[in-house]
Residue frames relative to the residue before (quaternion, step in Angstrom):
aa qw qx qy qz dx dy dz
X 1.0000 0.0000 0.0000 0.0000 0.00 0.00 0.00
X 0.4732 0.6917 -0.3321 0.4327 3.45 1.40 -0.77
X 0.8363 0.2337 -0.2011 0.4533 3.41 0.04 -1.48
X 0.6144 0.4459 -0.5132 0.4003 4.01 0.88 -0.34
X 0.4544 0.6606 -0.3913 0.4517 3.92 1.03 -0.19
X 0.7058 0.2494 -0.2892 0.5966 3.77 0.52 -0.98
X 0.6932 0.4715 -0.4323 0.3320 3.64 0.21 -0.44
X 0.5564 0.4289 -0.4051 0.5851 3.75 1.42 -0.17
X 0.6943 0.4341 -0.4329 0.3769 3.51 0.21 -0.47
X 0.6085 0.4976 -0.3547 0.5063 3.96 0.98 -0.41
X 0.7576 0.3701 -0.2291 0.4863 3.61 0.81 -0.94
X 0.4303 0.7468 -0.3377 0.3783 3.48 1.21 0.16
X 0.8011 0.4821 0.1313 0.3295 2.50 1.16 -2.32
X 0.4214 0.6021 -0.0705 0.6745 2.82 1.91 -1.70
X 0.6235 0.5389 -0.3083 0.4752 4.25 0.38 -0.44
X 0.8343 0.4620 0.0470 0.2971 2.79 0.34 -2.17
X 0.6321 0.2931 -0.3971 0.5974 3.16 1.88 -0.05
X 0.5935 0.5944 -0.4085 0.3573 3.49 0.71 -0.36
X 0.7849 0.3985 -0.2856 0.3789 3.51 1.24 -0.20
X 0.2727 0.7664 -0.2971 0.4999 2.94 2.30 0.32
X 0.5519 0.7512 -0.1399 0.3341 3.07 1.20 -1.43
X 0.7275 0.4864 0.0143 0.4836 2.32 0.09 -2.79
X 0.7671 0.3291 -0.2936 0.4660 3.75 0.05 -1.03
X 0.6535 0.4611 -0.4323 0.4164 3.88 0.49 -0.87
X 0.8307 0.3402 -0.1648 0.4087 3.51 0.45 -1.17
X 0.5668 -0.7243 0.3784 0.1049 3.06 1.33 1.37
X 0.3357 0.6983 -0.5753 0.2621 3.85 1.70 0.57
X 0.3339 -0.6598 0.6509 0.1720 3.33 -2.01 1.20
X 0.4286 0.6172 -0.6066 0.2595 3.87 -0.38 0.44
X 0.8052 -0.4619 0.2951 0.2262 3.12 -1.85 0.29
X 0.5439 0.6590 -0.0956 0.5106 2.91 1.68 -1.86
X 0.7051 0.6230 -0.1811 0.2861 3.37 0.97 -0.67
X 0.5511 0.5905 -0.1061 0.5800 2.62 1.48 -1.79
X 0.7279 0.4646 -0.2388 0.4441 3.40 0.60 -1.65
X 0.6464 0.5073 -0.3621 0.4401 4.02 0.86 -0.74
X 0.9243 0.2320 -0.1116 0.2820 3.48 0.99 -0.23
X 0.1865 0.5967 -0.4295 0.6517 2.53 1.98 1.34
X 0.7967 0.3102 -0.2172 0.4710 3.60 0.98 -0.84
X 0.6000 0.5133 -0.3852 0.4776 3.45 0.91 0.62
X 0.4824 0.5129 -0.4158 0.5757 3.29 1.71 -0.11
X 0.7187 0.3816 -0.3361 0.4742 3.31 0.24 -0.95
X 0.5950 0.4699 -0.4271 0.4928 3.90 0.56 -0.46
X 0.6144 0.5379 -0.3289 0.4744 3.95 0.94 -0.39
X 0.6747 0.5509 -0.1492 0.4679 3.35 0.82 -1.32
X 0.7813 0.4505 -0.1272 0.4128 3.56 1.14 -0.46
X 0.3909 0.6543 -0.2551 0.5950 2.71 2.33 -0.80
X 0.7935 0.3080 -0.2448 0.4643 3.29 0.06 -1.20
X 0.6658 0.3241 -0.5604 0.3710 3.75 -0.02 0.32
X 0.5065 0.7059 -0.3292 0.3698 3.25 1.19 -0.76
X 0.6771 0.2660 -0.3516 0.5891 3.66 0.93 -0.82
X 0.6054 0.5650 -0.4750 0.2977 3.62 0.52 -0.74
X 0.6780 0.4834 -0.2897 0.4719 3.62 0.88 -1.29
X 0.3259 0.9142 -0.0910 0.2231 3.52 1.22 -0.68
X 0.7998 0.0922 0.2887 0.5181 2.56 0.28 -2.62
X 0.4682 0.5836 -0.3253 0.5782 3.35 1.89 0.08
X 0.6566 0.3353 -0.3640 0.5692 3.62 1.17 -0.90
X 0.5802 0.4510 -0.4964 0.4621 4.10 0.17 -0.37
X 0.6779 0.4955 -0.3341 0.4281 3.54 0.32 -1.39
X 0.5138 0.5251 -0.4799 0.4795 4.36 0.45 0.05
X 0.8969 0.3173 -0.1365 0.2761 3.15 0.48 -1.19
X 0.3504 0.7310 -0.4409 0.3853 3.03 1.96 0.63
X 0.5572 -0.4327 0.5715 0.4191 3.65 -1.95 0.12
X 0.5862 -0.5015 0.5439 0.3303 3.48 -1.21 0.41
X 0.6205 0.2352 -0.4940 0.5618 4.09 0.12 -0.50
X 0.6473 0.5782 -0.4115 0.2780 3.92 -0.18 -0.24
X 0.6829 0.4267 -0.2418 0.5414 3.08 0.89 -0.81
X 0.5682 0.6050 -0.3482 0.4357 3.53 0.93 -1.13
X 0.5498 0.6494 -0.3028 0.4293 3.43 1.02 -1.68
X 0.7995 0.4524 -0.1138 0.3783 3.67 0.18 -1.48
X 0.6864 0.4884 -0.3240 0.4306 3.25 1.24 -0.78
X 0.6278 0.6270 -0.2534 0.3854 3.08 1.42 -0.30
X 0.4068 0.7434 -0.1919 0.4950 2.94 1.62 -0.56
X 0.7913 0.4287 -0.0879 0.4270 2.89 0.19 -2.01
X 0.7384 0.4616 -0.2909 0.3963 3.60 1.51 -0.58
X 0.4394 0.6850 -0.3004 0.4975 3.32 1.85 -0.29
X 0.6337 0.5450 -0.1568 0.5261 3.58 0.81 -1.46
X 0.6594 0.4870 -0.2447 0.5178 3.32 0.51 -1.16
X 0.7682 0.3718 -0.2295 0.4679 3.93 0.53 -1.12
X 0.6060 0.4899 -0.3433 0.5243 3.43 1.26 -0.79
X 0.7728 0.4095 -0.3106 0.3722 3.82 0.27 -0.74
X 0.5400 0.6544 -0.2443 0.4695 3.39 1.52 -0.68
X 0.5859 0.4130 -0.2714 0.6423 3.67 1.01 -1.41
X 0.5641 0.6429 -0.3140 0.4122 3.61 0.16 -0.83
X 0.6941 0.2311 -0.1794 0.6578 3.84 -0.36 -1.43
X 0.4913 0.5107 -0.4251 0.5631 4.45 -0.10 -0.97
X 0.8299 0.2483 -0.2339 0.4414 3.69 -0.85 -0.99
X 0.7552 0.0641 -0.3217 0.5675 4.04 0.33 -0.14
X 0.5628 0.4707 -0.5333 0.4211 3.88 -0.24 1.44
X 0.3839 0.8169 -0.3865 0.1897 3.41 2.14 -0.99
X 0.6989 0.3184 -0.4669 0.4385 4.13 0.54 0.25
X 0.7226 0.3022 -0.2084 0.5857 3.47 0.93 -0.54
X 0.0941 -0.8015 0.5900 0.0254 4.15 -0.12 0.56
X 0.0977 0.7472 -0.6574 0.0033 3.31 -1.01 1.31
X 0.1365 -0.7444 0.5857 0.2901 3.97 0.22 0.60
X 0.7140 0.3582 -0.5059 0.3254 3.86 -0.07 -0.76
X 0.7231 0.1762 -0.4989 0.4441 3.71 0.38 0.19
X 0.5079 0.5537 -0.5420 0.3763 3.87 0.17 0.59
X 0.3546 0.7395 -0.2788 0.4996 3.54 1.95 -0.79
X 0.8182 0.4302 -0.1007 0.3678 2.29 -0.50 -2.05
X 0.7065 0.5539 -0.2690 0.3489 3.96 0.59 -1.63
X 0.7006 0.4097 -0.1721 0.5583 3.61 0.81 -1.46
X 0.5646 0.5557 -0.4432 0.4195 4.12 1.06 -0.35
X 0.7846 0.2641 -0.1736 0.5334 3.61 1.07 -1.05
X 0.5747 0.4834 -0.5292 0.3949 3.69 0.51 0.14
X 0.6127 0.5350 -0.1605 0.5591 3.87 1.56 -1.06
X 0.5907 0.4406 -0.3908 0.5516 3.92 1.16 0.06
X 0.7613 0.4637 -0.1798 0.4161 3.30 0.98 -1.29
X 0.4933 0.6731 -0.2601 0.4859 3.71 1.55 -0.16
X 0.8760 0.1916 0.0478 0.4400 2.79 0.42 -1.45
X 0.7753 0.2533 -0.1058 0.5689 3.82 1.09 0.08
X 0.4922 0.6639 -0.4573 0.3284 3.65 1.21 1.00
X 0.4351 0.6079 -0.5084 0.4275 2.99 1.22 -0.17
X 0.6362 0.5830 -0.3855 0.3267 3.23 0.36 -2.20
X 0.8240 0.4889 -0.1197 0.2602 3.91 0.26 -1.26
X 0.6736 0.3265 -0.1356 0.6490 3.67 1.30 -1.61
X 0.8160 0.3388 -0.2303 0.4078 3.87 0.15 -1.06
X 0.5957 -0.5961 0.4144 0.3436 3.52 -1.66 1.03
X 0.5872 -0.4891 0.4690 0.4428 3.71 -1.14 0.41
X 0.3188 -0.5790 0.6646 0.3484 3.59 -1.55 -0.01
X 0.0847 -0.7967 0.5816 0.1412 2.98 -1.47 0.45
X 0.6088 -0.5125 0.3487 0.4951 4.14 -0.80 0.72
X 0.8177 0.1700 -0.4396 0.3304 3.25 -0.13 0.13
X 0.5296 0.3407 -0.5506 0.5480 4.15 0.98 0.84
């Protein structure tokens, strides 16, 4: 789980600037189009992947643990929410204030559970 973890995190990254690129520098080629159509979909898969993920780790938590995290996730979720809301406050858009504090509060509080190897009592 270790080494498919660093290899998403390089191909992730390694993407994510190349489509930075691609979109800032406004490049017209084929290769282009095609690199970022496939980074959506490489996004779009990510995210069930952690979702499906951290739902299957998150069963096999203790109850104060999970409980712990959900709480988290609801803190994060109010902090990032009040947060994106409070600098948009003349123009309000909630689905992307939603949307912002839903994935900064998913990704806080339930990446471990998904990208990193379990511990185990004797490490």
């Amino acid at each position: 789980m270790r080494k498919f973890s660093i290899a998403y995190l390089i191909l992730f990254s390694i993407s994510t600037i190349l489509t930075i690129f691609i979109v800032y520098q406004d490049v017209n080629h084929p290769f282009a189009t095609v690199m970022v159509g496939g980074y959506a979909i490489f996004l779009i898969a990510s995210l069930f992947y952690f979702v499906f993920a951290s739902l299957w780790q998150a069963r096999k938590l203790p109850r104060p643990e999970l409980q712990r995290r959900a709480r988290r996730f609801i803190l994060y979720f109010v902090i990032f929410f009040g947060l994106s809301f409070l600098m948009n406050l003349s123009d309000p858009n909630y689905y992307k204030s939603i949307s912002i504090a839903l994935g900064m509060s998913l990704g806080l509080s339930f990446f471990d559970m998904a990208f990193l190897p379990k511990k185990t009592e004797s490490s």
